[in-house]
C-alpha positions in Angstrom: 20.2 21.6 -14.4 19.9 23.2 -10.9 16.8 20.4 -9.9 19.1 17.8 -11.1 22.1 19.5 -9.0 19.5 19.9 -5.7 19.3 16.1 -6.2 22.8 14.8 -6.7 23.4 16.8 -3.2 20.6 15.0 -1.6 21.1 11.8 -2.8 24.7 11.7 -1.9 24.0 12.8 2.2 21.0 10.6 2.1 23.5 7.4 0.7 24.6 7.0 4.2 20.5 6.0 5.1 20.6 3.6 2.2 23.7 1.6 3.6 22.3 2.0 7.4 19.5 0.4 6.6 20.4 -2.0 4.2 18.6 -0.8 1.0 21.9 -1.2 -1.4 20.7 -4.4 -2.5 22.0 -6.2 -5.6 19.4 -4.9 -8.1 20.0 -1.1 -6.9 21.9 -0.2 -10.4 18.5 -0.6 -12.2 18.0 2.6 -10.1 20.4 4.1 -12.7 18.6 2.8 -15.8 21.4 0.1 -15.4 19.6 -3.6 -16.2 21.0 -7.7 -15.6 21.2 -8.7 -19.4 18.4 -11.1 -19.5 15.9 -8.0 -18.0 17.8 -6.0 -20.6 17.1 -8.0 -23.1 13.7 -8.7 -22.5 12.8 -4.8 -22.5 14.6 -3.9 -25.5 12.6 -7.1 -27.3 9.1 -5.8 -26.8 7.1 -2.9 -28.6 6.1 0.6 -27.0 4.6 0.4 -23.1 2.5 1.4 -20.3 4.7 2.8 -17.6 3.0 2.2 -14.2 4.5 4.0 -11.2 3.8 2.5 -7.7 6.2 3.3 -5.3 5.6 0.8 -2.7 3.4 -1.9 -1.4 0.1 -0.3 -1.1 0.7 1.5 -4.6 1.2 -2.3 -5.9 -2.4 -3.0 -4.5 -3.9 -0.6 -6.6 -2.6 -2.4 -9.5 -4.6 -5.1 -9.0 -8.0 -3.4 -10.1 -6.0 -1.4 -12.9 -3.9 -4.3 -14.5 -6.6 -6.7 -16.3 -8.4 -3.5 -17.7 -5.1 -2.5 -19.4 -4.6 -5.8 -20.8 -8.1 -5.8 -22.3 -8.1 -2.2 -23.5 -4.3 -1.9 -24.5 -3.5 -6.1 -25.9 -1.3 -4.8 -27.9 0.8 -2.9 -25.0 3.3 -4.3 -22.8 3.3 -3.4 -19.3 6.1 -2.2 -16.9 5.6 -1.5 -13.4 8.6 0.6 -11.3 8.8 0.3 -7.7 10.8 2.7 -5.5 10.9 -0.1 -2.0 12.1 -3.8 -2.4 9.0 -4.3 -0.7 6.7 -3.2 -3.3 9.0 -4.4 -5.8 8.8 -7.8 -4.2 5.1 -7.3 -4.0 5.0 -6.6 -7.8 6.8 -9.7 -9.0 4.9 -12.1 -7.1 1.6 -10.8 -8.4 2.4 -9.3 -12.0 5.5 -10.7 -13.2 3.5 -12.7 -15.7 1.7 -9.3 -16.9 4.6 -6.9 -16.8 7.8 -6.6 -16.3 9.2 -5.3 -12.7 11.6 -2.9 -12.4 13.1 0.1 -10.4 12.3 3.5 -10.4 15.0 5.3 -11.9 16.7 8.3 -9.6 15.4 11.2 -11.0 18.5 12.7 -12.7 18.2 14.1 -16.6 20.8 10.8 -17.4 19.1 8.0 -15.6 15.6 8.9 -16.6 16.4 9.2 -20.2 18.5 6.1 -19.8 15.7 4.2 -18.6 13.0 5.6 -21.0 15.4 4.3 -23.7 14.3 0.8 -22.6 10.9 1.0 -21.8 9.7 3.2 -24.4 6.7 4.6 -22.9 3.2 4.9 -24.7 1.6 6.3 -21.7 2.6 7.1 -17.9 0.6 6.4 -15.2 1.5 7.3 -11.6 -0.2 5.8 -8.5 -1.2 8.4 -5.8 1.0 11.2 -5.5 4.5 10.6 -7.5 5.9 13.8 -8.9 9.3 13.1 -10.5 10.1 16.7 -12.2 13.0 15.2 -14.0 10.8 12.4 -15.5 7.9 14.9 -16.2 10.5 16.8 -18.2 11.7 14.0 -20.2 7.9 12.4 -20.7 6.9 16.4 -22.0 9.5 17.0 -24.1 9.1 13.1 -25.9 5.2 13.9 -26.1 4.5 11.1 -23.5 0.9 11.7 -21.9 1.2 11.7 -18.1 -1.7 10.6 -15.8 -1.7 10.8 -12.1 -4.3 8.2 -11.1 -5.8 7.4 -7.2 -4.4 11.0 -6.8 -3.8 12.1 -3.0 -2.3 15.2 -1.1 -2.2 14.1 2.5 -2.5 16.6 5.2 0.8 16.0 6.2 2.3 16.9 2.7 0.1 19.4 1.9 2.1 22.4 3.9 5.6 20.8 2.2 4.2 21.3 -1.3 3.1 24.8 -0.4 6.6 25.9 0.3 7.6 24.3 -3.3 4.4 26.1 -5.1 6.7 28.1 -7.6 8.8 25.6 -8.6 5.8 22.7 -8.5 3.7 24.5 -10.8 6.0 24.6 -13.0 6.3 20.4 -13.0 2.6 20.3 -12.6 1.3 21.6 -15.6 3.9 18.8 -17.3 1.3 16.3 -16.2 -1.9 15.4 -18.8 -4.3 14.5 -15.8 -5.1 14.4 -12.4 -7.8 11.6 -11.2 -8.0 12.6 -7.5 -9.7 10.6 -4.6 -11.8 13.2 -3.3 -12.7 17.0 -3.7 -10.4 18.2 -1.0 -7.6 16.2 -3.2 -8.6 17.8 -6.3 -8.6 21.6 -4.8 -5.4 20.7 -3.2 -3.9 20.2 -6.7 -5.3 23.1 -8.2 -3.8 25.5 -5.3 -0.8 24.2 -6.1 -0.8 24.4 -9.7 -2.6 21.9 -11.7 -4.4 23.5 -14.2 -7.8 23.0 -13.4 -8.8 21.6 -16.2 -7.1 19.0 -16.3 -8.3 18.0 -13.2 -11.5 15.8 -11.6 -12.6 13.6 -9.0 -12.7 9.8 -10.1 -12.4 8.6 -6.6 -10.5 5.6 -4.5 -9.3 2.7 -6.6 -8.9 0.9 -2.9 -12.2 0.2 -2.9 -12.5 -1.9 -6.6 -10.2 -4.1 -4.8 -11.7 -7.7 -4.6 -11.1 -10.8 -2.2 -8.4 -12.5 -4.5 -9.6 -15.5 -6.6 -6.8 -17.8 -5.3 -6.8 -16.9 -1.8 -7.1 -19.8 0.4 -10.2 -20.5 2.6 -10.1 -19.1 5.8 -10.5 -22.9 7.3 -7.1 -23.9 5.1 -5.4 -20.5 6.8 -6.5 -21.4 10.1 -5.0 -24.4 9.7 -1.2 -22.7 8.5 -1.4 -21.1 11.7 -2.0 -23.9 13.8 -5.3 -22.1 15.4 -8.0 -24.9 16.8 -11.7 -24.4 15.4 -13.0 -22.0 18.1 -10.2 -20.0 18.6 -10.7 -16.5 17.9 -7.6 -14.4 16.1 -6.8 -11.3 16.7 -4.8 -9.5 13.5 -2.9 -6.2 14.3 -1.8 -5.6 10.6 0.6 -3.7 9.2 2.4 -2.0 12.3 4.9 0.2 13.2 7.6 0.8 15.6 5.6 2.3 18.7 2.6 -0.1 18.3 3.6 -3.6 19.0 4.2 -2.8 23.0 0.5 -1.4 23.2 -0.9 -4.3 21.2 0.7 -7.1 23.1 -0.3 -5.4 26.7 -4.1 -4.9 25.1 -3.4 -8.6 24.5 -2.8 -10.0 28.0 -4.9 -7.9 29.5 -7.5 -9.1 27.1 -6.7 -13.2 27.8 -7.4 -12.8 31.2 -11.1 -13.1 29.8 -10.2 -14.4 26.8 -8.2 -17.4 27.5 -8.8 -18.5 23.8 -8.0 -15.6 22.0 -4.7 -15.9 19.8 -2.8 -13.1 18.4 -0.8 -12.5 15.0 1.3 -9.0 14.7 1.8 -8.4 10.6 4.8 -5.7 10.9 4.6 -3.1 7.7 8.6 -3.9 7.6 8.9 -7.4 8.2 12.9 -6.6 8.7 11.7 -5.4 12.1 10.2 -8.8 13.3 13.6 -9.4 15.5 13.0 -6.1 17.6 9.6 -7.4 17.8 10.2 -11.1 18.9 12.5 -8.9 21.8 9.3 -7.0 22.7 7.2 -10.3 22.9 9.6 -11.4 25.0 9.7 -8.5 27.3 6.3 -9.0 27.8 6.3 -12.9 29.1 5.3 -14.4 25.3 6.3 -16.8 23.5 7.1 -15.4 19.6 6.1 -18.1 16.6 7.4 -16.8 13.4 4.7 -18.3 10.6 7.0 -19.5 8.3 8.3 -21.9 10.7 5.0 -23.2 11.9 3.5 -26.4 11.3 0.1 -27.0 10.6 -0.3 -30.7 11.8 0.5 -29.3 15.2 -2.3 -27.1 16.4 -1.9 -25.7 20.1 -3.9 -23.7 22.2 -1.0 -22.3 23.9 -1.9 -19.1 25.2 1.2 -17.7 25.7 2.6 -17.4 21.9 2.1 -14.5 19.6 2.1 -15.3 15.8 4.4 -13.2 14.0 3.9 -12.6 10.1 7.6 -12.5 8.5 6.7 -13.1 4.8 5.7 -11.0 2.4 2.1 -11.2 0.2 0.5 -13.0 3.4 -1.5 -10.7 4.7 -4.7 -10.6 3.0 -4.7 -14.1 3.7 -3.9 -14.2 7.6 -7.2 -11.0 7.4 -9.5 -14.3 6.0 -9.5 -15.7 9.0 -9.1 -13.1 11.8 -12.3 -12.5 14.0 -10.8 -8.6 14.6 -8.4 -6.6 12.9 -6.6 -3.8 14.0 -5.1 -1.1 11.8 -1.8 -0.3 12.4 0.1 2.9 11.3 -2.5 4.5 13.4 -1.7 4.4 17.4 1.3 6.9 15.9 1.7 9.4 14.2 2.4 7.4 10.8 -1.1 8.4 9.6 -2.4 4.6 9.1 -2.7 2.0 6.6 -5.4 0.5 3.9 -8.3 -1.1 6.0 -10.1 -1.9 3.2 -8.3 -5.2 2.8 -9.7 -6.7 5.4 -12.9 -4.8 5.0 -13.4 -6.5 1.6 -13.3 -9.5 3.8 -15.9 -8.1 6.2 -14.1 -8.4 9.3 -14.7 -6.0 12.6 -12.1 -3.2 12.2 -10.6 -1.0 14.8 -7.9 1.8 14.6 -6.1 4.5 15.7 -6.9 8.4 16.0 -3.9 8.6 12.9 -5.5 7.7 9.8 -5.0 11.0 7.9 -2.9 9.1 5.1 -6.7 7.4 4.7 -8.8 10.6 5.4 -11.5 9.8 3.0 -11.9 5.9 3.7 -11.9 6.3 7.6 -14.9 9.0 6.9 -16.8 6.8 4.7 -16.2 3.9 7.0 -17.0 5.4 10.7 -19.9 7.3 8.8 -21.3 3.8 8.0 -20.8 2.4 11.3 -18.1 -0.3 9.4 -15.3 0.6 12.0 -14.3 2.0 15.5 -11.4 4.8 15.9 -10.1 4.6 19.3 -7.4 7.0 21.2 -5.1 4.4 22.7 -4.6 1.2 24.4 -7.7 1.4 26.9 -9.8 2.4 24.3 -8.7 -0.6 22.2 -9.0 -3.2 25.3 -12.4 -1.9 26.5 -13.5 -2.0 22.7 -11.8 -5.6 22.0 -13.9 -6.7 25.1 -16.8 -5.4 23.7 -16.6 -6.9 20.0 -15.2 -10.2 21.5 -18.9 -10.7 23.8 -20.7 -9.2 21.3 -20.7 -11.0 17.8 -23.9 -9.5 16.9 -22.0 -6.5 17.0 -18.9 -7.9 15.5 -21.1 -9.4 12.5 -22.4 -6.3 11.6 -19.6 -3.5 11.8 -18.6 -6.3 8.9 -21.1 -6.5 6.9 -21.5 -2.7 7.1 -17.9 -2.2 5.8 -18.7 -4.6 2.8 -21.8 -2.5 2.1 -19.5 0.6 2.2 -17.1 -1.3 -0.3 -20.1 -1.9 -2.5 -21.6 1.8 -2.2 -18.2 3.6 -3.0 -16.8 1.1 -6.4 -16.1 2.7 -9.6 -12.9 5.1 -9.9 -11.0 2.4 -11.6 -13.4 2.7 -14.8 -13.9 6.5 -14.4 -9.5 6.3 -14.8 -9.7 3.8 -17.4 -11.3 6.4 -19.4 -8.9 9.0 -18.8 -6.1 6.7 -20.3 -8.0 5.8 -23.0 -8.6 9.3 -23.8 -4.8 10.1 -23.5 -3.7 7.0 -25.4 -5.4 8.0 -28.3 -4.7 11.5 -28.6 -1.2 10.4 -28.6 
């Protein structure tokens, strides 16, 4: 009663955000277990589920090694993913909406969790990374639902707010059947804060099961879509946030100076920022390209356009035919995003000193010479130089981060067998 109090308050001062930023979008109400009639329909039609959890875009990622085991294990299970973002939930029905069905999270109040578990009828839940809901844990315990926390992470930047919560968190920790953390520092973190240790083990990173998808276009087709000529390089600064872009685009024409050839393609993380960063191309004496209105029978060698990503799904894609990547996330303080998708790919990575949302793939990459961390934008340029004259050396930080790929497979089986074991003491 009091958590579900604690969150009314905050959800009402934090509805102002939601309409700021545009995030009241028509399929909100399935936020309060509320669903269109033919989604309605469809849930209450099917048999007893698999509940995935996956907040967001890089959550949906992960459900691309975990989904076809669950269909061969569990045939007889339907599937339903919740998303918290429209991007992930976006995300989710372009890849899965013929395996699952794709809804919203529910706002974790007693009414709309029940609500919503009314519909799916959960066998099993499984939550991606970190995604404690207490009011869903209390519902899934008290209907005997098994809960699993899969890919399990405590960042270093979450770590001291969980701390503060320890009393109460235990509490909704020891709701939860299993913990399959990415690394031992994850798996201690848990414990200290109340997982029974038990319960608990180290299964490792599902990000690195991840495969190069088996309808992805050839780089030679995507080089085309972007109206690139055969030797131009491409330059991919994916997945960025506010901050970066200005620091990319001056690496950038500092770098043509040398590198007349050399073409560049900003990916934002939010692609409702690509306005604000057409304005900063501009600034800077570009010309911003949106993809989606290029066309491909008109290659140019124009020098002075930037390529800007403004779709969603894309990006593995526009990574097949890059010659370097850069992480973004990572020149601020966001602490970085997934560079193992273009790793998989064996592309020449660089980012930021901020990767601590990826603490233990940055250490297994650097470790295995498969990327470069810089400090800023003259380490980037001087190391863009570098990789740009050197393809020996660009060849083989790629190849070294597909080795690392290869070396560090495996935690999606070692979770499969956690569910299994949950599903059928159940």
């Amino acid at each position: 009663m009091l958590y579900d109090i604690g969150f009314f308050i905050f959800s009402v001062i934090y509805l102002p955000v939601l309409i700021f930023k545009g995030k009241l979008h028509r399929e909100f109400p399935e936020r309060f277990g509320r669903y269109a009639p033919a989604k309605e329909r469809a849930l209450l039609s099917g048999g007893d589920r698999i509940w995935i959890q996956a907040v967001s875009v890089g959550e949906v990622a992960v459900c691309k090694s975990l989904i076809p085991p669950l269909k061969e294990k569990f045939p007889k299970y339907d599937l339903v993913i919740s998303t918290i973002t429209k991007a992930g939930n976006d995300l989710a029905k372009k890849l899965f909406s013929k395996d699952a069905a794709v809804i919203y999270f529910p706002l974790d109040f007693g009414f709309t969790v029940r609500r919503a578990m009314k519909y799916i009828r959960p066998k099993i839940y499984i939550m991606i990374e970190t995604e404690i809901w207490p009011g869903l844990l209390k519902e899934l315990s008290l209907n005997s639902v098994p809960s699993v926390m899969i890919n399990g992470r405590i960042s270093d930047r979450s770590i001291g707010k969980y701390k503060l919560a320890k009393p109460f968190l235990k509490n909704t920790l020891s709701k939860i059947s299993a913990f399959c953390m990415q690394d031992t520092i994850d798996a201690e973190r848990a414990i200290s804060l109340g997982a029974p240790p038990d319960r608990v083990e180290v299964t490792g990173n599902m990000k690195f099961d991840l495969s190069v998808p088996a309808e992805s276009r050839a780089a030679d087709a995507v080089r085309r879509t972007l109206c690139l000529n055969g030797d131009d390089p491409l330059f991919v600064a994916g997945s960025t946030h506010e901050g970066e872009e200005e620091t990319v685009v001056e690496a950038f024409k500092e770098l043509i100076i040398e590198l007349p050839k050399l073409k560049l393609l900003i990916a934002p993380r939010h692609i409702d920022r690509v306005g604000e960063i057409e304005k900063i191309i501009k600034r800077s004496g570009f010309e911003p390209v949106r993809v989606s209105g290029l066309n491909e029978r008109r290659a140019t060698s124009d020098e002075r356009r930037i390529l800007i990503l403004d779709t969603i799904g894309h990006l593995n894609e526009v990574y097949s035919a890059a010659a370097l990547v850069f992480i973004g996330g990572s020149l601020v303080k966001h602490g970085g995003q997934n560079p193992l998708e273009p790793a998989v790919l064996g592309k020449a990575i660089i980012f930021g000193p901020h990767m601590f949302n990826f603490r233990h793939i940055t250490k297994v990459l650097l470790s295995r010479g498969a990327a470069i961390q810089v400090a800023g934008r003259e380490e980037l340029v001087r190391n863009l130089k570098m990789l740009i004259n050197d393809p020996l050396k660009m060849s083989s930080l790629g190849e070294n981060a597909k080795m690392a790929i290869a070396q560090n497979r495996g935690a999606t089986k070692k979770n499969m067998e956690a569910i299994k074991k949950l599903m059928a003491d159940s």
